[in-house]
N, C-alpha and C positions, 0 to 999 in steps of 0.2 A: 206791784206795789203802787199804791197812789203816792201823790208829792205829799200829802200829809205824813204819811206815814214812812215816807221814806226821812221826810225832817224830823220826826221821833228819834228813829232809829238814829240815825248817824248824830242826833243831838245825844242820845244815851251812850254811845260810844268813845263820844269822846270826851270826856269825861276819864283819865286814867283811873283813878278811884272806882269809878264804874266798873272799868273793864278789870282791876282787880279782883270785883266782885265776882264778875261776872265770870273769870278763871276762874275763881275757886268754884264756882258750883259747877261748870263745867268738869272739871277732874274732882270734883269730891259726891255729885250727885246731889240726892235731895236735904237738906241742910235748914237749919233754923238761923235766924236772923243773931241770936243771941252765939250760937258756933262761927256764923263770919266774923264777928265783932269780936273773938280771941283771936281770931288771925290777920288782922290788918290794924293800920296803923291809927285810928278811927276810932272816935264814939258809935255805939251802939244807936243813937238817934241819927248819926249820919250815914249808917249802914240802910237801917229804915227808911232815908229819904232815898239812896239810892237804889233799893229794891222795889218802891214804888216806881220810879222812873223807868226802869229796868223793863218792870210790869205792865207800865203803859206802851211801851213801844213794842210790848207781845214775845220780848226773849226769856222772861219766863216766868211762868204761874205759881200759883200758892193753893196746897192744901192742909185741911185742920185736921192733926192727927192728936184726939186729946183735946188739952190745951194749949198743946204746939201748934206751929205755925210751920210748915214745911216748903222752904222755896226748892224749886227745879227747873231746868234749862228749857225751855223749846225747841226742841231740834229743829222742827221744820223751820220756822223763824232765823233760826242761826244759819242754818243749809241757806235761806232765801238774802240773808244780809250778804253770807260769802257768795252768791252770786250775783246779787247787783253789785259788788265791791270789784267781781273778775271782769264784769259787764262793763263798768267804769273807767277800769283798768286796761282794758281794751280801744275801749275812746281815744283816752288818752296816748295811748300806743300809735295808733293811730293820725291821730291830730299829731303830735311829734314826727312819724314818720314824714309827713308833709311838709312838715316846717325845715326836715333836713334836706326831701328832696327840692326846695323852694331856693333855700339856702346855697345846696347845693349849685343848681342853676345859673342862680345869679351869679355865684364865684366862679364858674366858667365862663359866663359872659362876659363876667367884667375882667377874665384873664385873657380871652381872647380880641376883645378890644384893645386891651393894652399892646397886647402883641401887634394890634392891625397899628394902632398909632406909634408903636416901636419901626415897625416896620416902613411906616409912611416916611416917618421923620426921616428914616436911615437914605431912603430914596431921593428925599429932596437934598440929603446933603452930598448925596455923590455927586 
């Protein structure tokens, strides 16, 4: 994914409203904009702004059945968000383990120091 599109994406996700949406046509399939708007807490214009968003970031398309308007998921887009999310998630994991083993370290250092100036003191006072 390029950086543009990765700032789409994660900017339409976060959004919980979004990702309401965005579960229900996940678990319900292809849907009209007017059936998400009975199920959430929302106007029907705010449903519309977030399936446009939705749609820009490519998690999922629209077809005219009629004069319906049918939204549906993108699988492969959604497969491609949970893995830059795992990919991420791994970084992170990552960068953490270092910062414990770093951490680490240092509170051994600085316990075995203490011990050496424990130890020095004790000698000079005998």
């Amino acid at each position: 994914m390029t950086a543009q599109a990765d700032d789409e994406l994660w900017s339409a996700v976060a959004d919980p409203s979004r990702r309401r949406v965005l579960d229900l046509l996940v678990s319900n399939g292809e849907v009209s904009a007017s059936w998400l708007a009975g199920r959430v807490p929302f106007s029907r214009q705010a449903v519309s702004k977030h399936l446009v968003v939705l749609e820009q970031a490519g998690l999922i398309s629209r077809r005219k059945q009629g004069r319906e308007v049918l939204y549906h998921v993108e699988a492969d887009r959604l497969d491609q968000a949970a893995q830059a999310l795992a990919e991420l998630a791994a970084q992170w994991d990552r960068r953490l383990a270092t910062i414990k083993r770093l951490a680490e370290t240092a509170h051994a250092e600085a316990a075995h120091a203490a011990a050496a100036h424990a130890e020095a003191k004790k000698g000079k006072e005998s």
